[in-house]
C-alpha positions in Angstrom: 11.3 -2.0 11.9 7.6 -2.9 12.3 6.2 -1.0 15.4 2.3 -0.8 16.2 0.1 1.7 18.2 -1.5 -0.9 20.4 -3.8 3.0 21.7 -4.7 3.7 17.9 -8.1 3.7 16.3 -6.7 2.4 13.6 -6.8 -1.7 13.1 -3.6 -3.4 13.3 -3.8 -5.2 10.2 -4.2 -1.2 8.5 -0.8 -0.1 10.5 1.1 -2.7 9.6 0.0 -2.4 5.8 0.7 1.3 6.0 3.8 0.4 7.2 5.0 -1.9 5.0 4.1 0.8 2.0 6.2 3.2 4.0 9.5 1.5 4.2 8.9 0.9 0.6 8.6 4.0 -0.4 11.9 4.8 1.9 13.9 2.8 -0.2 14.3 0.3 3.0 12.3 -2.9 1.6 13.9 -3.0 -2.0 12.1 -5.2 -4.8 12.2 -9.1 -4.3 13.2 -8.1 -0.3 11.0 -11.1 1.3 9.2 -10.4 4.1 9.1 -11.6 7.9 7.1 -15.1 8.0 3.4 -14.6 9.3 4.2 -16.5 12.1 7.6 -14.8 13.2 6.3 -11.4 12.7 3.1 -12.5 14.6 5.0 -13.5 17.2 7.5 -10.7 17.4 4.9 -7.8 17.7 2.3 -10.4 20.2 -0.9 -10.1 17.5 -2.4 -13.1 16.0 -1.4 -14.2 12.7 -4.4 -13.9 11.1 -4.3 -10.3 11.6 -0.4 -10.3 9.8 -2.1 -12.3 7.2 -4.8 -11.0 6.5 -2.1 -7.4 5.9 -0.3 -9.5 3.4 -3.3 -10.0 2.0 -4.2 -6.8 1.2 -0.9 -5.9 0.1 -0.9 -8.5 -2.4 -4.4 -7.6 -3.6 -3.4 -4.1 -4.1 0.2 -5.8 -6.0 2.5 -4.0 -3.5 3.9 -7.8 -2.4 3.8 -10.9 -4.0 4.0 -14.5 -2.7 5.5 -17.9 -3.3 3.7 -20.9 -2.2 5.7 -22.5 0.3 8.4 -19.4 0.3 6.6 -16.4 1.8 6.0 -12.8 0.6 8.4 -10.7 -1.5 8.2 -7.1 -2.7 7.1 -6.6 -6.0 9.6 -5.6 -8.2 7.0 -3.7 -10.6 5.5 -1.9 -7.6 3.5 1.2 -8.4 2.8 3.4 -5.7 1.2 6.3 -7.7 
């Protein structure tokens, strides 16, 4: 689901945000869908959690996710990708 370009210019924090937006936009993260725990996903693609964090960040800065203290991050339902 989440693959990186380890080669790529482009920061691993910005692929992973990119790619989240894109299986959104395919219909296969649906509104509410929660997403992989910083740690986990850390862990599964061998970065540091900072850099899946701070991608959640910015995802939920620009209202494409939104999180739940103690729950994790979920898609927003009123996502606007316009």
């Amino acid at each position: 689901m989440f693959k990186l370009d380890l080669q790529s210019r482009l920061p691993i924090y910005e692929q992973l945000k990119s790619r989240i937006v894109e299986l959104v936009m395919l219909g296969e993260l649906m509104p509410d869908d929660q997403l992989p725990s910083v740690r986990s996903l850390a862990r599964n693609l061998g970065v540091n959690p900072n850099t899946v964090q701070k991608a959640y960040q910015e995802l939920e800065r620009e209202r494409i996710v939104y999180s739940v203290a103690g729950r994790g991050s979920y898609i927003n339902p009123e996502i606007d990708l316009n």
